[in-house]
Backbone as ProteinMPNN parsed JSONL, in Angstrom:
{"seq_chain_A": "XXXXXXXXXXXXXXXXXXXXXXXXXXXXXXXXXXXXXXXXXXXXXXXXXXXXXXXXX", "coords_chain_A": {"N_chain_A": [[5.996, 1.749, -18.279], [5.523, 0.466, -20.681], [8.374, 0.559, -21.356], [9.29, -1.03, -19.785], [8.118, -3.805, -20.53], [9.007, -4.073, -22.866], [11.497, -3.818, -22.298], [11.338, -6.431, -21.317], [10.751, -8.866, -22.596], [12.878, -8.655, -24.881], [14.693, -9.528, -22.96], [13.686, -11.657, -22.008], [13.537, -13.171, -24.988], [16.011, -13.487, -25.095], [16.463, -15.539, -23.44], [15.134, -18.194, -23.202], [14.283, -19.953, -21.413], [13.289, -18.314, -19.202], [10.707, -17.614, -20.205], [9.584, -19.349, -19.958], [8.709, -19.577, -17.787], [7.577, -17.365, -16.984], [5.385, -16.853, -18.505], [3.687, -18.127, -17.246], [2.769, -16.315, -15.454], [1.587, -13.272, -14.043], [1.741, -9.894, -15.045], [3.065, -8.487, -13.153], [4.554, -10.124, -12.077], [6.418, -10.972, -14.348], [7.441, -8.401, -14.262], [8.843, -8.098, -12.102], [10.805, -10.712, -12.721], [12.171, -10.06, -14.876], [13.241, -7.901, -13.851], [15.021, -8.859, -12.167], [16.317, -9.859, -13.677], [17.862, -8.195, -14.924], [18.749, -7.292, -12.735], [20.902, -8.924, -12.14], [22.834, -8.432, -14.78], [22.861, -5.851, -15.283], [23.952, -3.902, -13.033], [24.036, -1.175, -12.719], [21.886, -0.303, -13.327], [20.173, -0.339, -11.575], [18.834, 1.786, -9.916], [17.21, 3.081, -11.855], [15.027, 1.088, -12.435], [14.33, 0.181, -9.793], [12.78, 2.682, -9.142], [10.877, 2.542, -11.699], [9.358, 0.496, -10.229], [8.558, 0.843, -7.959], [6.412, 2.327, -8.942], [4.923, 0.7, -9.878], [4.393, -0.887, -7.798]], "CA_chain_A": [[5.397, 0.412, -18.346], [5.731, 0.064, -21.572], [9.625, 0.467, -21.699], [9.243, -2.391, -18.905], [7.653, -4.685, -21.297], [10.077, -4.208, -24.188], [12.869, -4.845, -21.84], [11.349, -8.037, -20.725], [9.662, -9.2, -24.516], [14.199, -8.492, -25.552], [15.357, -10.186, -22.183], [13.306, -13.048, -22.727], [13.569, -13.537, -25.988], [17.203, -14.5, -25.681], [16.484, -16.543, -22.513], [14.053, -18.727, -23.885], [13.702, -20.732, -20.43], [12.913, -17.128, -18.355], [9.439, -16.639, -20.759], [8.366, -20.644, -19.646], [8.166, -19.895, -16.467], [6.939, -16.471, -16.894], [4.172, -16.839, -19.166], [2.334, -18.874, -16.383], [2.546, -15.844, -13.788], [1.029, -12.161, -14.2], [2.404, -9.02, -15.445], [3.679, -8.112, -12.402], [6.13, -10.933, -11.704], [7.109, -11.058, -15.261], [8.553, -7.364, -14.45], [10.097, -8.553, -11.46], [12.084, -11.743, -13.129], [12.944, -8.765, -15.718], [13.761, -6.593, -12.689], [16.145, -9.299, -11.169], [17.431, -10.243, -14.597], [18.796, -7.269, -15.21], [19.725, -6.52, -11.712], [22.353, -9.553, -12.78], [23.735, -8.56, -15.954], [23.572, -4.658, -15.845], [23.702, -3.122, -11.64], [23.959, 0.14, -12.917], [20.54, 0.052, -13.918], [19.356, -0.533, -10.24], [17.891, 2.566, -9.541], [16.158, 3.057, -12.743], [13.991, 0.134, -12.437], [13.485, 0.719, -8.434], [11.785, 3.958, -9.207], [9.891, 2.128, -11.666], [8.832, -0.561, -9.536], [8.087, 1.318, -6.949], [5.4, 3.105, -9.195], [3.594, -0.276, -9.955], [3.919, -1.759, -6.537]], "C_chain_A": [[5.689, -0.235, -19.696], [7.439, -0.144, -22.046], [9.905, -1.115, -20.881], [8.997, -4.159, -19.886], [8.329, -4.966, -22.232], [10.524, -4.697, -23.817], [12.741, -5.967, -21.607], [11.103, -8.63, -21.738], [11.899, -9.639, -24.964], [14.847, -9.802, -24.545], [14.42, -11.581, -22.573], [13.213, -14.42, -23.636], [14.884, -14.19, -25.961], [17.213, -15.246, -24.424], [15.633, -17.158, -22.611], [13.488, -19.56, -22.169], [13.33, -19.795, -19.479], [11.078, -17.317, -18.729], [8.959, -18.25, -20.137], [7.913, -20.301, -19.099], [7.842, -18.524, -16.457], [5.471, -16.221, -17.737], [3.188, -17.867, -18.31], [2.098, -17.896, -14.919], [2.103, -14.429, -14.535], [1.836, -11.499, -14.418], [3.603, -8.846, -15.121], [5.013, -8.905, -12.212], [7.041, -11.35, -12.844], [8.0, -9.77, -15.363], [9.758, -7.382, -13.4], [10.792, -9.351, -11.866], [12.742, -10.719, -14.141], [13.953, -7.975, -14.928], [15.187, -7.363, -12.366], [17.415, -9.58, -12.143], [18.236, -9.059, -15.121], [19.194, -6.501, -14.497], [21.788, -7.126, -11.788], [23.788, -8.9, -13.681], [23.584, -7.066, -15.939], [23.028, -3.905, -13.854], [23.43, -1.828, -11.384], [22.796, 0.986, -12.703], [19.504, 0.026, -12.877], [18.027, 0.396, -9.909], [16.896, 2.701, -10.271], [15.18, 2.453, -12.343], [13.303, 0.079, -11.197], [12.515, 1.391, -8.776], [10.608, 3.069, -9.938], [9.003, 0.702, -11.301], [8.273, 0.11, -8.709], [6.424, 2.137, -7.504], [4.42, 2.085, -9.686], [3.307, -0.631, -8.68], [3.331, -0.333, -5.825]], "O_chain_A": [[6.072, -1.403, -19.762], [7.733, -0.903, -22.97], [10.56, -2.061, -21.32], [9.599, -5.229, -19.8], [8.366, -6.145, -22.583], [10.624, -5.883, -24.13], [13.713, -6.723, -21.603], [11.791, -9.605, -21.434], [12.202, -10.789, -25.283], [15.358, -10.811, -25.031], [14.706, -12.359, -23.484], [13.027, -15.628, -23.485], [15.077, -15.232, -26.587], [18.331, -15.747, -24.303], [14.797, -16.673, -21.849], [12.285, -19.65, -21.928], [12.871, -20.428, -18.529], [10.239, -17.206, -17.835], [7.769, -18.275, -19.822], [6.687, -20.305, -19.215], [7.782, -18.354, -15.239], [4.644, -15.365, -17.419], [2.108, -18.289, -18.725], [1.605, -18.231, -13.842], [2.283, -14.46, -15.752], [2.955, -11.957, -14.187], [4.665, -8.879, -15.743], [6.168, -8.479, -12.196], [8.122, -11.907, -12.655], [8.974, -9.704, -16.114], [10.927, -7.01, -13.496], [11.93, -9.042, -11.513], [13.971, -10.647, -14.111], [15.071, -7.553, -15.226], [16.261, -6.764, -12.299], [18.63, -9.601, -11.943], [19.284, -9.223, -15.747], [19.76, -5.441, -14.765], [22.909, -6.629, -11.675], [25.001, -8.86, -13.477], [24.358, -6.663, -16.807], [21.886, -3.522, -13.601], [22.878, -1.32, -10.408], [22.588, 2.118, -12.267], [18.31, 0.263, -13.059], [16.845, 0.104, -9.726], [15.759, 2.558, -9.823], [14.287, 3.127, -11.829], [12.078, -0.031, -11.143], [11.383, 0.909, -8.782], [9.588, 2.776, -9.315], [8.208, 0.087, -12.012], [7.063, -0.111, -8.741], [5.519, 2.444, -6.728], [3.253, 2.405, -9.915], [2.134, -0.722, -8.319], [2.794, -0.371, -4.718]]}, "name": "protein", "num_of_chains": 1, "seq": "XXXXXXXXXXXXXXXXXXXXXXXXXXXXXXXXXXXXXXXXXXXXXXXXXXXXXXXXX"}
């Protein structure tokens, strides 16, 4: 959870228009726009983040 949060706090940070529209929605969907944004830019990383998605949802 907490590695979740970094990654999104880093991804964010250099997408400044991701955190608008995530700082008006809950945890959760701030780890999914994380989740999707870095289903984009790194695929590799798919499973990783499944697993831990699967352990919040």
């Amino acid at each position: 959870m907490i590695f979740l949060r970094r990654t999104y706090n880093d991804i964010s940070h250099k997408l400044g228009r991701i955190t608008l529209i995530a700082d008006k929605n809950t945890m959760k969907e701030k780890i999914l726009i994380t989740f999707l944004i870095v289903l984009f830019s790194h695929p590799k990383s798919l499973p990783v983040f499944g697993k831990a998605l699967s352990e919040i949802y």
